[in-house]
C-alpha positions in Angstrom: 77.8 127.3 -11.2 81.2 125.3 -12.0 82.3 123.1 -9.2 85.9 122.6 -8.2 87.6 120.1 -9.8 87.4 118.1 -6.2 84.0 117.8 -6.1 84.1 116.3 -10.1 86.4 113.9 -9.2 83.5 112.1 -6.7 82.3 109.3 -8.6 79.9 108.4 -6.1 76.7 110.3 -6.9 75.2 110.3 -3.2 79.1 111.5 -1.9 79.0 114.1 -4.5 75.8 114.9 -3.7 76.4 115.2 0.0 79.6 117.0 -0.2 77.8 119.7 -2.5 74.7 120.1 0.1 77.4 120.5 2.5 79.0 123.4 0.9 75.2 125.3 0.3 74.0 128.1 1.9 71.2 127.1 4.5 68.5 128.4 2.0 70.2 126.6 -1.0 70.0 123.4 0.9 65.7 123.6 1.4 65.8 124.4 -2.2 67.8 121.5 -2.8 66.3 119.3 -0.5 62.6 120.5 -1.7 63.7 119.1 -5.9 64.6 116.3 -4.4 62.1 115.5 -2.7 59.9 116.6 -5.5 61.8 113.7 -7.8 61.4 111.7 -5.5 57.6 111.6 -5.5 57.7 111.0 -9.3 58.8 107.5 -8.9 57.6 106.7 -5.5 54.9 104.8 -7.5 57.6 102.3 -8.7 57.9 99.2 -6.8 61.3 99.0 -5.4 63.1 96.1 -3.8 65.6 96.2 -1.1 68.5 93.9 -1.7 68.4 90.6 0.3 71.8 89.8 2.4 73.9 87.1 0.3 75.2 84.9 2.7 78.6 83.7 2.5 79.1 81.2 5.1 82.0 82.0 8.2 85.1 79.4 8.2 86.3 77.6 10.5 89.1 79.8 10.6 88.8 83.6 9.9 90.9 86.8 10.3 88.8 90.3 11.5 89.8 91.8 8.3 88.8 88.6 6.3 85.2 88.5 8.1 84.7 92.3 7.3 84.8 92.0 3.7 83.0 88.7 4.1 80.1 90.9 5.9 80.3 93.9 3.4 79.7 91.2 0.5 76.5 89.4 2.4 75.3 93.0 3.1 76.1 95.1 -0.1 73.4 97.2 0.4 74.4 98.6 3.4 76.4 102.1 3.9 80.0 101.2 5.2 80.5 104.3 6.5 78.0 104.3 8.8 79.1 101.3 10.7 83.1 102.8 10.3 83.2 104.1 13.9 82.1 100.6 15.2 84.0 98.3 12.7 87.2 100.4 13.2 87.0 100.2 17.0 86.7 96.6 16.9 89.6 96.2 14.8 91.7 98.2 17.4 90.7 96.0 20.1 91.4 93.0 18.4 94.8 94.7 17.1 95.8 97.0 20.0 94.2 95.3 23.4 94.8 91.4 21.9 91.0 90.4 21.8 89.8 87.0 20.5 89.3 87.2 16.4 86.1 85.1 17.5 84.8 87.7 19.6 85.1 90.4 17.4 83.9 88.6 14.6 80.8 87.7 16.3 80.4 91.3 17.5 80.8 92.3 14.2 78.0 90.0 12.8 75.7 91.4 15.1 76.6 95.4 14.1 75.7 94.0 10.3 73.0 92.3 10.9 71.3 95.6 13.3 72.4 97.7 10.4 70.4 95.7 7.7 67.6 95.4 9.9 67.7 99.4 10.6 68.0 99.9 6.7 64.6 98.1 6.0 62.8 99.3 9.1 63.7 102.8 7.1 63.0 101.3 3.7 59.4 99.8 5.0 58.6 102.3 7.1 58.6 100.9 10.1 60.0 101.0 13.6 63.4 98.8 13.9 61.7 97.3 17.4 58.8 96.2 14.8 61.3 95.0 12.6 63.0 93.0 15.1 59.9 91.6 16.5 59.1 90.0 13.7 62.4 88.8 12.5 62.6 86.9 16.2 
């Protein structure tokens, strides 16, 4: 099968690979998603290790755009675009409605933070309560 050009361009393997399940019959994408899976069991075996969060430590003085790319480079590992939705509406507020850098900021550092603990509950297997728990 020859993909558009589009989908070539993607150099993001995972976005590639999303935008082609996307575009699969229903049938195609339990075939797809069973060889995956199937790949996946061949190196379930290997030890992997989640990424600790770098810190980089918050100045004094910060802007909402400065403290999001500060976040995104202690939390590399996360997925961006999952927290878009919340990120961007906290950037309107701060932007359209006037409220404090400060507050947003610490807002945001709580959305990072309950993403990285959702992406090892997922990674470990366990519940995010469980993983909260213990991190308290």
């Amino acid at each position: 099968m020859m993909l558009p050009s589009s989908l070539n361009a993607i150099r993001d393997p995972q976005k590639r690979l999303t935008r082609i399940f996307g575009r699969l019959p229903e049938a195609q994408q339990a075939t797809l998603l069973e060889f995956a899976e199937f790949l996946a069991s061949r190196v379930a075996d290997e030890p992997r290790e989640l990424p600790k969060p770098v810190p980089h430590p918050r100045p004094a003085e910060e802007s909402v755009v400065k403290a999001i790319r500060r976040l995104s480079a202690t939390y590399p590992m996360l997925d961006k675009a999952k927290m878009l939705n919340q990120t961007s509406a906290l950037v309107a507020q701060h932007v359209m409605q006037g409220r404090e850098a400060r507050d947003v900021i610490d807002e945001l550092e709580v959305i990072f933070e309950a993403h990285y603990r959702s992406v090892v509950a997922e990674f470990t297997g366990t519940d995010d309560a469980e993983t909260s728990d213990s991190s308290a």
